[in-house]
N, C-alpha and C positions, 0 to 999 in steps of 0.2 A: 504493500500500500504506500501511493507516495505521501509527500508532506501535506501535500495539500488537500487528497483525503482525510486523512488524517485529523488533520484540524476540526474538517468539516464531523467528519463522525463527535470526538471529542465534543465539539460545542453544541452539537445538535442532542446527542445524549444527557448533556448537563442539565439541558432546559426541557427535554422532552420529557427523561424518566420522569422528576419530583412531578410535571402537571399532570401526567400520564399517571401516577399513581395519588393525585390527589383526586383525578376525577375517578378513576378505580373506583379507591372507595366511594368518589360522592354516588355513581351508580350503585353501588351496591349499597350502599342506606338508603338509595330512593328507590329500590326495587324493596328493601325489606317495608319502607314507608306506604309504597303502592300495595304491598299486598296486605299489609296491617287496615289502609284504608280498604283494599279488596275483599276483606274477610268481614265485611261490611253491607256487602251486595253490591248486585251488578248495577243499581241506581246510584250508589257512593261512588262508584266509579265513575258512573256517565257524568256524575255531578261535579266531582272534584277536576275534570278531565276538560271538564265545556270552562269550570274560572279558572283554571291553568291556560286552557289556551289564550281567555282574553291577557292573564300575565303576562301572555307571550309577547302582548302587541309592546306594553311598555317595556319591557325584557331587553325587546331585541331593539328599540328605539335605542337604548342605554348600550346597546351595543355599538350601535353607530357612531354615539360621542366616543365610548370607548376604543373606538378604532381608529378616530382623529388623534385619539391620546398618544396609542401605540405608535402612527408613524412619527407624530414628533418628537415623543419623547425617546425612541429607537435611535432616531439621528442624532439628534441632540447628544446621546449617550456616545453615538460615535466620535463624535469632539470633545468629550468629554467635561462637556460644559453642562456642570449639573446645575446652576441656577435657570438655564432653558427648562430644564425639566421641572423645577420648583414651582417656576412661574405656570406652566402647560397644565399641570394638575390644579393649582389653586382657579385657573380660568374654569378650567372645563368641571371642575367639580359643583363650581357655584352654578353653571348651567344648567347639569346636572339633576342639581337636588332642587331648583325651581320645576321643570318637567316632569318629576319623578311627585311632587307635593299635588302638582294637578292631575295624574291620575290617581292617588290616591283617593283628593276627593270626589272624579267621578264614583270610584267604587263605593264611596260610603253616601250617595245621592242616588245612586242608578243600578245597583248591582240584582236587582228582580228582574228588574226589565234587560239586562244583559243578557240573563242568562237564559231569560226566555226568547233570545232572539235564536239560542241556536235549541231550544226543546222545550215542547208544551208539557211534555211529562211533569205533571205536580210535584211530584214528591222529587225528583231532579231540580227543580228551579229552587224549592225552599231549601235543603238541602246547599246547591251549590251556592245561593243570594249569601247565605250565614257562611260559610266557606271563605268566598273573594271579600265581603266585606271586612274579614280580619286580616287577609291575606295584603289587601291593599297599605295596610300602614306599613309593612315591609318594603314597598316600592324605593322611597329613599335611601332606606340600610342595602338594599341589593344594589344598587347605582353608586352612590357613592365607593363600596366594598369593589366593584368594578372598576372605578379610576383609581385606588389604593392602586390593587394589585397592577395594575398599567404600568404604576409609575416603578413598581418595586423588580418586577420581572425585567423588565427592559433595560436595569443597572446590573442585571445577574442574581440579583435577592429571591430566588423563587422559595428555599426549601422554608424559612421562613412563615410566607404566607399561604405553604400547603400542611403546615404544621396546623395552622389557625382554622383552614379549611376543617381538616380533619379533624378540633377537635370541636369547630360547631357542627359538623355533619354526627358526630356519636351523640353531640347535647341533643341534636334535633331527634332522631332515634330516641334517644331516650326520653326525651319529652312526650313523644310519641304512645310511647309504650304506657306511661304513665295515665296521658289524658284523655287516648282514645277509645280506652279499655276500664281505666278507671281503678288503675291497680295501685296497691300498695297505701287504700286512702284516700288517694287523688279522685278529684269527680268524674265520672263519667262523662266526656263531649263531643264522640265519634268524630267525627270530619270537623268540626269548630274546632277541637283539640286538637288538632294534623295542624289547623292553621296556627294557632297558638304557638305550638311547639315549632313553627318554622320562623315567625316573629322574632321569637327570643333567640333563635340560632342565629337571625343575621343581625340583630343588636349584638352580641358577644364579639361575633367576625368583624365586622366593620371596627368595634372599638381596638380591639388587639390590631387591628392593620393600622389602624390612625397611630396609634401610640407606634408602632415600629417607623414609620414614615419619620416623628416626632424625634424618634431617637435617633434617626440616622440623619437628621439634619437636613430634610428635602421640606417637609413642613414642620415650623414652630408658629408660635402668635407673632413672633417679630415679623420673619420672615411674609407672612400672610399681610402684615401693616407695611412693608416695604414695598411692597406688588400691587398692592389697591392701583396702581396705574397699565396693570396689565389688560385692565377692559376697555382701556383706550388706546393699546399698542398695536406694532405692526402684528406681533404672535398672535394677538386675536385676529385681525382681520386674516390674516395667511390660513390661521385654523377654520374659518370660518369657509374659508373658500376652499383649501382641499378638504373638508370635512363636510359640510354641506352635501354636496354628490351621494356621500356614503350614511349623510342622517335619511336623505331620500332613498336610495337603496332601502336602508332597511325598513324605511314607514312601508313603502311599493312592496318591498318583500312580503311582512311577516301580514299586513294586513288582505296580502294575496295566502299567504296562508290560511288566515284565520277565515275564509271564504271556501278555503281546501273544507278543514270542518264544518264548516255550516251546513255545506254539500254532506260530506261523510253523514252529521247530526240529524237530516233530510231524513236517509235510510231506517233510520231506528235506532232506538236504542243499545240494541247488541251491537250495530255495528258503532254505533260512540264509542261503547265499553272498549270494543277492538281496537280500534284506534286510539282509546287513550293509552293502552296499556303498550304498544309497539316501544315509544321509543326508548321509557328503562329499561326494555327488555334490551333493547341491540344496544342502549347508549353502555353497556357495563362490557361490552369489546370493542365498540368505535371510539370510547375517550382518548385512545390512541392519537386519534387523529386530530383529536383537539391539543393535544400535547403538540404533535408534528408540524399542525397550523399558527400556535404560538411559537414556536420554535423558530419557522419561517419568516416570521414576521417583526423577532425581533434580531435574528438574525443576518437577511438580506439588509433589512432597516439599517442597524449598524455599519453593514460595509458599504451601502448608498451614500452614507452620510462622510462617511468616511473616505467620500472619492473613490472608492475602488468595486467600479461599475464590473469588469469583468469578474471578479469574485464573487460579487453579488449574483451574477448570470448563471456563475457556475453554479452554488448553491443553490438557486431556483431548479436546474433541472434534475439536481439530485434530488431533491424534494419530491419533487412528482415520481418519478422514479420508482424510490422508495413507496410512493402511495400506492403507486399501483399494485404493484407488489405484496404490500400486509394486506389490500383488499379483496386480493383470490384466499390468501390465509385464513382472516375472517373472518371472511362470508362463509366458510366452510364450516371453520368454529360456532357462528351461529345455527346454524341447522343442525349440527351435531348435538348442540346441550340443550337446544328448545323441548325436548320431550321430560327433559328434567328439569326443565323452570314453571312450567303451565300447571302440572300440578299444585305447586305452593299457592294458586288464588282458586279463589270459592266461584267459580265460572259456570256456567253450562256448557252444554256439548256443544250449543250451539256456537258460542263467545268461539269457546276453544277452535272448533273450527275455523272461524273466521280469521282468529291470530294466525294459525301455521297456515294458510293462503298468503296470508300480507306478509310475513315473516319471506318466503319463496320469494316474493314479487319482488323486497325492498333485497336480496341479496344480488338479483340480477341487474339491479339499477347498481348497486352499492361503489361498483370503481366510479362510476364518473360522480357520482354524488359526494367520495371522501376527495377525488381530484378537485373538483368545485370549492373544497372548504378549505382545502391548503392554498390554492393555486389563486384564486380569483379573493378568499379573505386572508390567507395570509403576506402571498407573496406580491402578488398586482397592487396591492393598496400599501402594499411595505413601498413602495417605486412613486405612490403618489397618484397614482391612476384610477381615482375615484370614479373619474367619470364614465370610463370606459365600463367598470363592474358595476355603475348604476343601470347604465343602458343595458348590456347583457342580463342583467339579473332581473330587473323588472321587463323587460321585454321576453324574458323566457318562461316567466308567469304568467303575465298579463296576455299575452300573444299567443301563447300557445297552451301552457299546463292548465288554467282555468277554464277556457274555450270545450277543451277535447275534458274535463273534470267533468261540466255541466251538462255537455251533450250525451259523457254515461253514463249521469244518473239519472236523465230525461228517459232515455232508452231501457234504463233499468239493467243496467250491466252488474255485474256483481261487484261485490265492494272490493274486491282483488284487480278488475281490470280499472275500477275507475283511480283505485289509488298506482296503479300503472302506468293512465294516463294523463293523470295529474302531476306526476313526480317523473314522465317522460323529456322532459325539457332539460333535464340533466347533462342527458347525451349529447344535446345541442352544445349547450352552454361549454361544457368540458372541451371540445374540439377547440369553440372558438377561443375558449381561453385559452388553452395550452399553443395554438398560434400564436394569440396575443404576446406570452411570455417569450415564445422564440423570435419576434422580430427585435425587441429589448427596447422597445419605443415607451415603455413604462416605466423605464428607470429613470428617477428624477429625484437631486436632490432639492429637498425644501429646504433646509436650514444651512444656508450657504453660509460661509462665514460673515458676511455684510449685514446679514440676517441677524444672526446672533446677538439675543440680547442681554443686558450684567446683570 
């Protein structure tokens, strides 16, 4: 192996393993979480499954600031100019936690009528209404916990704040076990408790990440009093403009998702149920890839920033590479252990069914779908190339996965091929991105040193 494998292995393992094993575990406490709420019935599930998805909309909106973060604070790190990164977290967090306070209080204003937009089933709406409405005061502690980790990953600090992960992921389990069941004392609160217990897990996270930010000198009170002018710098405007593109992305995205369900919700309630339960079930062997797309992104980010466009090139196609690769592994993995996970929830035959159909479906999508998440979020928008992954992404939903979603469930296709051809736009997307990345017309650095502020 020469040197400059080498390196690449070295640094790509540093950042992969700790994420790669923080989301481990987070899957496997949110598969023990799901089937605790599953042992609950198949309405607990539809319920908690339909205000999860609306989570989703704010989730993934919080991702998109978060993804502004990562590229500047990635380069930044390549210059080693850590008050660029001081300033970038203190902007983007205050954004942040204002966006994240407004959907909070749509959920404690609207969350019946949310949830009856995707199921008339009674006892699903009361049910999930009590659910999102606890669930929403979380929205700021998961966003802000989002920009922490942004700022901390992209200086090398991961193992850190996968300890922190880890050890709100056991508190929430264990609150779990506590308040859903009603054990050891504690009251009885089925799915209110699941919510409760995930509150208090991301107040805990978020504080322990603030305080290490705190102690490593990226954020103090001073510091935060010396930056008050950062909402009128060039960093905000530059953020604003390559992060924009990628806030849109992901509104286009997730809110084209959350349309994926409402279609799935259409069908009936078994197949809600089936659908909610998919992605703990695969996300406990795909967190990989959430590892590999971090990894990418602050990797490539780093050598962009750092002027060194042809190394950054190299690494993007080792990336892919490697994806494709563990996603024939996988996908095998998953079909092999599916018959030993479905039993652990209280399902019918019918549920069960429908899971190992969509489980088949999503392994044969799976390489261009783990390609899409390294390749178009971690590596193209490490380069700067917002706009380009806006267009592709919501033109790949919008244009085609909803269109061919709607017409079969019109036709009444079964919930295997419409979730086939709703999550067909993959394969599109995958080609043209992995063209994208080998023309290298995405590499850009933002934080030039003119740029660069004290």
């Amino acid at each position: 192996m020469n040197e400059s494998k080498k390196e690449y292995y070295q640094k790509m393992l540093y950042f992969t393993v700790p994420i790669t094993i923080q989301l481990l575990i987070t899957s496997s406490l949110n598969i023990i979480d799901s089937i605790m709420v599953g042992r609950l019935g198949v309405d607990s599930i539809a319920a908690v499954g339909v205000a999860n998805k609306f989570s989703q909309i704010p989730t993934v909106l919080f991702q998109g600031f978060a993804s502004g973060a990562t590229i500047f604070c990635a380069q930044y790190w390549g210059t080693k100019n850590k008050s660029g990164i001081s300033r970038s977290t203190i902007f983007v967090s205050a954004i942040i936690a204002a966006f994240s306070l407004i959907f909070s209080l749509i959920t404690q204003l609207f969350s019946p009528y949310i949830i009856g937009i995707f199921s008339s089933d009674r006892s699903v709406q009361e049910i999930g209404s009590h659910f999102l409405s606890i669930i929403g005061y979380s929205y700021l502690f998961t966003a802000l916990s989002m920009i922490f980790v942004v700022a901390l990953k992209t200086t090398g600090e991961v193992r850190r704040p996968t300890y922190y992960s880890v050890l709100a992921l056991v508190l929430n389990t264990f609150l779990n076990f506590l308040l859903i069941y009603g054990n050891w004392g504690a009251p009885k609160l089925g799915t209110e408790g699941a919510a409760i217990a995930t509150l208090i897990s991301r107040i805990v996270q978020t504080a322990l990440l603030f305080n290490l930010l705190v102690r490593k000198q990226f954020i103090t009170w001073r510091i935060i009093k010396e930056n008050l002018d950062v909402f009128r710098s060039t960093l905000s405007k530059d953020y604003i403009r390559i992060t924009f593109p990628s806030i849109i992305n992901h509104a286009t995205w997730t809110v084209g998702d959350t349309v994926y369900f409402w279609l799935y919700a259409k069908m009936g309630t078994d197949q809600t149920a089936a659908i909610s339960m998919i992605d703990p079930i695969i996300f406990i062997f795909t967190c990989v890839f959430a590892g590999i797309s971090d990894a990418s992104s602050v990797m490539v980010g780093n050598e962009i920033g750092a002027n060194r466009k042809e190394k950054a090139v190299q690494f993007a196609k080792q990336f892919i590479k490697i994806t494709i690769i563990l996603s024939f592994i996988i996908g095998i993995l998953i079909i092999l252990t599916l018959p030993f996970i479905l039993p652990l929830y209280k399902i019918t035959s019918v549920v069960a069914t429908l899971v190992h159909s969509l489980i088949y479906t999503y392994v044969i999508i799976s390489i261009a779908k783990n390609v899409n998440y390294i390749n178009n979020v971690g590596i193209l928008r490490a380069g700067g190339d917002t706009k380009y992954v806006m267009w592709l992404d919501t033109l790949g939903v919008w244009i085609w996965g909803l269109p061919l979603a709607a017409i079969s469930v019109y036709f009444h296709f079964p919930l295997y091929m419409v979730y086939f051809c709703a999550n067909s736009h993959e394969i599109i997307r995958a080609i043209l991105g992995i063209k994208r990345t080998l023309t290298q017309k995405w590499v850009r650095n933002i934080v030039e040193p003119q740029k660069v502020e004290a």
